[in-house]
N, C-alpha and C positions, 0 to 999 in steps of 0.2 A: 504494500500500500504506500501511498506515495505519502509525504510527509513534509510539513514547511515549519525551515529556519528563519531564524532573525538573530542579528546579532545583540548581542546584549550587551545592556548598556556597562560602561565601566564603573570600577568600585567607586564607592561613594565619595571614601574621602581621596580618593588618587589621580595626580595628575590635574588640582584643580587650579583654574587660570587667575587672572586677576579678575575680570568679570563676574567669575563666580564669588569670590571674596567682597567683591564691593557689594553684589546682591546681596550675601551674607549680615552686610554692614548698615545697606539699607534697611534690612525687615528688622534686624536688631533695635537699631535707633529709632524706627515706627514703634514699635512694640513699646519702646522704656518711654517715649515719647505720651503713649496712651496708659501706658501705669503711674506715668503722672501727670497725667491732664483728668485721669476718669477713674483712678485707682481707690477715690473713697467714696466711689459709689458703685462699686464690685465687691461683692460679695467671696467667699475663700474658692468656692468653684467655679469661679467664672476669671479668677485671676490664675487659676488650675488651665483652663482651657487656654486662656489667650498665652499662659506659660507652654502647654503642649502643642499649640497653636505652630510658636516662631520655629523650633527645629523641623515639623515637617512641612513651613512654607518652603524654607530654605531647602531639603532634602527634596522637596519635588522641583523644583528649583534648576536646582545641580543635576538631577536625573532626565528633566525636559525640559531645555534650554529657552522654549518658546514662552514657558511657562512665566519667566521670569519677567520680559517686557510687558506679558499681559496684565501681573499682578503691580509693574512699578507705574506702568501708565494708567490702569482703572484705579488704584490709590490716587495719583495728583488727580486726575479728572476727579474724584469724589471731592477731594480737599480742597480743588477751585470751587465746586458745587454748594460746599460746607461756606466756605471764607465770602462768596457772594451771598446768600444767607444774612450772615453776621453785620456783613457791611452795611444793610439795609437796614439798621435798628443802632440807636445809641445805647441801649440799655443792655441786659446782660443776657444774651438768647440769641433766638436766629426768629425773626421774621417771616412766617410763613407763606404770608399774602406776597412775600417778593416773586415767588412761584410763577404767578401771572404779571411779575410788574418787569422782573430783568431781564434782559433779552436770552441771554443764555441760559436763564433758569425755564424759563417759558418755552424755550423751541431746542434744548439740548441737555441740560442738567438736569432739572429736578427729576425726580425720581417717576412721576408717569409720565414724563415726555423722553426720559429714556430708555423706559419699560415700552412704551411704540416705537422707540427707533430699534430696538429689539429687536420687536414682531416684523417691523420694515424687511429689516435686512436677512433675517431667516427665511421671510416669503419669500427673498430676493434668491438667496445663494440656492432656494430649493429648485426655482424655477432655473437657474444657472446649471445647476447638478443637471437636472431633466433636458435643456438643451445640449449638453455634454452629450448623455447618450442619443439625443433626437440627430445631432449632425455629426456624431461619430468624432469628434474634434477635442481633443485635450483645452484649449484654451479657457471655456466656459465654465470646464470644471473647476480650474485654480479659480476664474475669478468667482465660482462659486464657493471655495475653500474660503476665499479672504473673507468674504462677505459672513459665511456661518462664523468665522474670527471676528469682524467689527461685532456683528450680535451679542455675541458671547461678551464681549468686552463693553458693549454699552448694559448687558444685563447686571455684572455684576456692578458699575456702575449705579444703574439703578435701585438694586439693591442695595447698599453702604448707603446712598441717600438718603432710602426710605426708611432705612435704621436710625439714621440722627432726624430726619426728620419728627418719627415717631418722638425721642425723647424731647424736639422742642414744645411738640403740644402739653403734658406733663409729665413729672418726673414716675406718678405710677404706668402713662401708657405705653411710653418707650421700650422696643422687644425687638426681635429679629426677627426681621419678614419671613416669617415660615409658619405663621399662626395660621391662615385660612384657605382656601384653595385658589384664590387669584395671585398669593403670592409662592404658594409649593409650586403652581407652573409656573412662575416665571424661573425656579429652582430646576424644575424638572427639564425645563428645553435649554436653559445654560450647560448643566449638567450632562445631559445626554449627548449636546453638539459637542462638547469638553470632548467627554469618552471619545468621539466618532475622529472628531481632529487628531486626539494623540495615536488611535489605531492606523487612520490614513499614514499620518507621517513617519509614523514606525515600520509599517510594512512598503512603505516609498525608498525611503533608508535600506530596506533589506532585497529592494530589487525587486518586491511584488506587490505593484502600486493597486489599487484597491479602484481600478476604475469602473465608474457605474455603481459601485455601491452607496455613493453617497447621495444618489439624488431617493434612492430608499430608505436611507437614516433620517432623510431631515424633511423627507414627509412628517414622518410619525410627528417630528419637532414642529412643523407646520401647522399639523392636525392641533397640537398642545395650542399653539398660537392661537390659531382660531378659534378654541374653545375658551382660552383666557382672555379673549378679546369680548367674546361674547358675554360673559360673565360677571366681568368688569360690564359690561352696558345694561344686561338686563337685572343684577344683584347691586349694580353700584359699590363692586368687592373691592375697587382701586382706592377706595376712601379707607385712611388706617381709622382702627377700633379698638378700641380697649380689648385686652385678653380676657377671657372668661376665666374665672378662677380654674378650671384643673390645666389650662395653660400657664399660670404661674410659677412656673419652674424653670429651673437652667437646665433639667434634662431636655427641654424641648430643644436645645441650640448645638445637642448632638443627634439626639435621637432622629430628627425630622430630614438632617442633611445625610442621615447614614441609611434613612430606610429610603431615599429618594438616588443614593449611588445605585441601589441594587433595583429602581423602576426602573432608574433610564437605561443603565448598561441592560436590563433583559430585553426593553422595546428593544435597544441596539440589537441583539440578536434576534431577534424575532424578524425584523427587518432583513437581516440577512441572511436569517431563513429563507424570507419570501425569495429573496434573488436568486438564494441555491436551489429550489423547488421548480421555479419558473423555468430553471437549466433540467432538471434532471428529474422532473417527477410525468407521469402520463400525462397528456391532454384531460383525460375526463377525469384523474382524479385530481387533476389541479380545477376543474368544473367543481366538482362536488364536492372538495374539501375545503375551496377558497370563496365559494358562494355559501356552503351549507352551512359552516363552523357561525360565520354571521346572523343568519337566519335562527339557527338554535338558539346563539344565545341572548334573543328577543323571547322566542319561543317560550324556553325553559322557565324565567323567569313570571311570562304571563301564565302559562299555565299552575304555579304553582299558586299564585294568587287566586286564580280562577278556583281551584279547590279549595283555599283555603276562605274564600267568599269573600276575601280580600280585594273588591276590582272599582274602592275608590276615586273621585275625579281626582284627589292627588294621586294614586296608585298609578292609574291610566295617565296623569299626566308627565310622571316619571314614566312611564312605559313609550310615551309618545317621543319624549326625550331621547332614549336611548337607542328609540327606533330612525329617530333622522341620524343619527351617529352611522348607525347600522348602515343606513343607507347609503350614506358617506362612500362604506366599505365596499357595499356590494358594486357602486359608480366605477368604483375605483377597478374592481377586478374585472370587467366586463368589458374594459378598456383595455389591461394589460393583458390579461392572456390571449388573446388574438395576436398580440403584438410580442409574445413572446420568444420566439429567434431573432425576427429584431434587435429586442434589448441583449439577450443571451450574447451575441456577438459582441456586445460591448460592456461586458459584467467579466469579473475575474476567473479560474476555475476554478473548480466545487472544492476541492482541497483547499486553495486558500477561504473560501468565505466559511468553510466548516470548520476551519483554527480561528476565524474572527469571530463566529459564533460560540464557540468554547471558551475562549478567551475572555468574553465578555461575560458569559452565564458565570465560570469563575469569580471572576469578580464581583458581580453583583452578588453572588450568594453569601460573600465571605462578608460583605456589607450587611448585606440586608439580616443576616446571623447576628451581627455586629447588632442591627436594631431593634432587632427583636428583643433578643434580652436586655439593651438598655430601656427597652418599652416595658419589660416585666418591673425592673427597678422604678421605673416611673411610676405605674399605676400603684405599685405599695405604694410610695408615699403619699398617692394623689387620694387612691379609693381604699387603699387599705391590705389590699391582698395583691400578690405576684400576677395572676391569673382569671378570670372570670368568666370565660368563656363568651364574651362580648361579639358580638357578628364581626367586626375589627380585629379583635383577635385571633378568633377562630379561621377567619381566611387568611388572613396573614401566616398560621399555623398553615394552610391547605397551601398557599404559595412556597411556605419554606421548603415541606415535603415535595412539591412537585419538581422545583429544582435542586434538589437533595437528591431522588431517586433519578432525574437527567443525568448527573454528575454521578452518582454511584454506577450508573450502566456506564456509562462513556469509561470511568479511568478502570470498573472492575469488568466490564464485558466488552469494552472494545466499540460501544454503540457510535457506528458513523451513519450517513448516509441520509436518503429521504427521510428514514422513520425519525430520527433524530430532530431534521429541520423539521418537519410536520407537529413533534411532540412542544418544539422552543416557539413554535409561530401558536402553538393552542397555549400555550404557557401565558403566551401576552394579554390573551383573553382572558385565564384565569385572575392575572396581576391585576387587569382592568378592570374586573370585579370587585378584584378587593380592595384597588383605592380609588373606582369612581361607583362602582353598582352597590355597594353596599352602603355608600350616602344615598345615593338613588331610592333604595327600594328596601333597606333596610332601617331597625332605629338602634341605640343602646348608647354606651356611654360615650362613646365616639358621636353622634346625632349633631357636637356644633357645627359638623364638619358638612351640613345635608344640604343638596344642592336646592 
């Protein structure tokens, strides 16, 4: 069976240049800079975090080069964003009405004008990706690389804003945008396009560039867009709110970024399942598996309602919800499989995108492992017990197992091929259950989170 290298990266600490040491130097000085500007109003675990914080900026840093301009440029862009703010008020605060009053606050800084520039440029580098494979032309795809790079880089921009923002309304509202679901997607399509950049330039480095997969990644990233656009319009989610008391915890400012590595790397694979499937699966079972899997799980859901006499107008209006999503899917695939040799000719081989599907489910699992049990730690403190069997919990449980038992076939049985993509692209749907269908269509202690 055939098998694909990459060269790995060099040790951490060897061979590091000046560049790497003045990075060092900067995250350093940020750091002591905010343990004394905001250190007596941190708390012992949050001065814990921003402490275990600086070694692994700096370590991912040193390991992904690109890494480093991303993090020193979206810092000064926040800190112009922060300092215009401030300048608009004599007293001791930031201004928030300047938002609409300064020009670069208004059409580039503040935090929803660059939470849109965002979504701009992700629409942009997807449709870039998708011309790449439409004219067969490498050019479209770099300038859709850069483009999924300005996104990511105006995202996390807008996030760090909306963080100090928050604390200028008052000193109890102030939190990390990670509290509601307008602001996890804005986490979820930074994070995911993150993942998709470092795997592109990694396997471009080792000689097996990754072309055509990206205009399938940053769909999915697209699809988030559009749902977080929509969201923001019809919930008015883009307006910060005070946290609900069982969000008053500093577990949230791990917990939420560690179970959202292990969404976005699974979409990532899932997505490039669909591309290894489209190469290598039958015509009718890419019919039946890539129309039905949607279909069912509209299905599944009403009919359980349906028995349980549960078929409410908000029931049904959640059902109608998830049914235009569906639909979405179904557009989408009645489009691409006709056209699939087409794209096939311009997608990578099945061997490489089934190491970038492994690669990523990897990862994501040791994350999202990672959040789960800081999630059990949470809820003690919050409700009182590790566990509760909460619809949140419990699919969260039926997610860990599903990519548990992927990863246990792959490294103990050897599992490659269709059966594999087929089982990481139904995965996706599981995942989507359990952090979009379970606000939808279930309730429990999780419920602030219903769409």
């Amino acid at each position: 069976m055939t098998t694909t290298t990459q060269a790995l990266p060099a040790p951490l600490m060897s061979r590091r240049s000046t560049l790497d040491w003045a990075f060092a130097v900067i995250i350093l000085l940020t750091a002591g800079w905010g343990f004394h500007r905001y250190g007596g109003s941190m708390d012992v675990y949050e001065k814990g975090i921003l402490l275990c914080a600086v070694p692994s900026v700096i370590a991912l840093g040193w390991l992904w080069q690109p890494l480093r301009a991303l993090t020193v440029l979206a810092g000064l862009a926040a800190a112009a964003a922060m300092a215009l703010y401030m300048r608009s008020t004599d007293d001791y605060g930031a201004d928030l009405a300047a938002a609409d009053q300064v020009f670069w606050l208004k059409y580039m800084l503040s935090s929803q004008s660059a939470i849109l520039w965002m979504s701009l440029l992700f629409f942009m580098s997807t449709a870039f990706y998708w011309a790449s494979v439409g004219l067969n032309r490498s050019t479209p795809g770099i300038i859709g690389s850069r483009l999924a790079w300005g996104g990511v880089f105006m995202a996390l921009v807008g996030t760090v804003v909306r963080w100090f923002e928050s604390h200028q309304i008052a000193p109890d509202i102030g939190h990390i945008p990670v509290s509601n679901l307008y602001e996890v997607f804005v986490l979820f399509a930074w994070m995911t396009t993150l993942f998709w950049l470092y795997y592109e330039d990694r396997y471009r480095q080792a000689g097996q560039p990754l072309t055509g997969l990206g205009a399938f990644v940053m769909l999915v990233v697209s699809a988030s867009v559009g749902f977080l656009l929509w969201y923001a319009l019809a919930r008015g989610a883009s307006e910060i709110q005070p946290l609900v008391p069982a969000l008053q915890s500093w577990w949230m400012k791990i917990h939420v970024p560690a179970n959202f590595v292990g969404y976005g790397t699974f979409a990532l694979a899932a997505m490039v399942a669909l591309a290894y499937l489209l190469k290598t699966a039958a015509p009718r079972a890419l019919w039946l598996g890539l129309v039905g899997v949607p279909a069912i799980t509209i299905a599944l859901p009403l009919l359980g309602f349906a028995v349980l006499g549960d078929l409410s107008a908000e029931t049904m209006g959640s059902v109608i919800k998830a049914g235009r999503m569906v639909g979405g899917l179904l557009l989408f695939f009645v489009l691409v499989i006709p056209a699939r040799r087409w794209i096939n000719e311009r997608t990578p081989a099945p061997e490489v995108a089934d190491d970038v599907m492994y690669k990523a489910i990897a990862m994501g699992f040791a994350f999202f492992t990672i959040a789960t049990i800081l999630g059990a730690f949470w809820a003690a403190e919050a409700w009182g017990g590790y566990w509760s069997w909460d619809p949140k919990e419990t699919w969260a449980l039926i997610v860990w197992l599903n990519y548990a038992a992927w990863l246990h076939m792959r490294l103990m049985k050897g599992l490659r091929g269709t059966f594999a993509a087929w089982w990481a692209l139904v995965g996706l749907v599981v995942t989507t259950f359990a952090f979009l269908g379970v606000n939808m269509f279930l309730s429990g202690l999780h419920s602030y989170g219903q769409l």
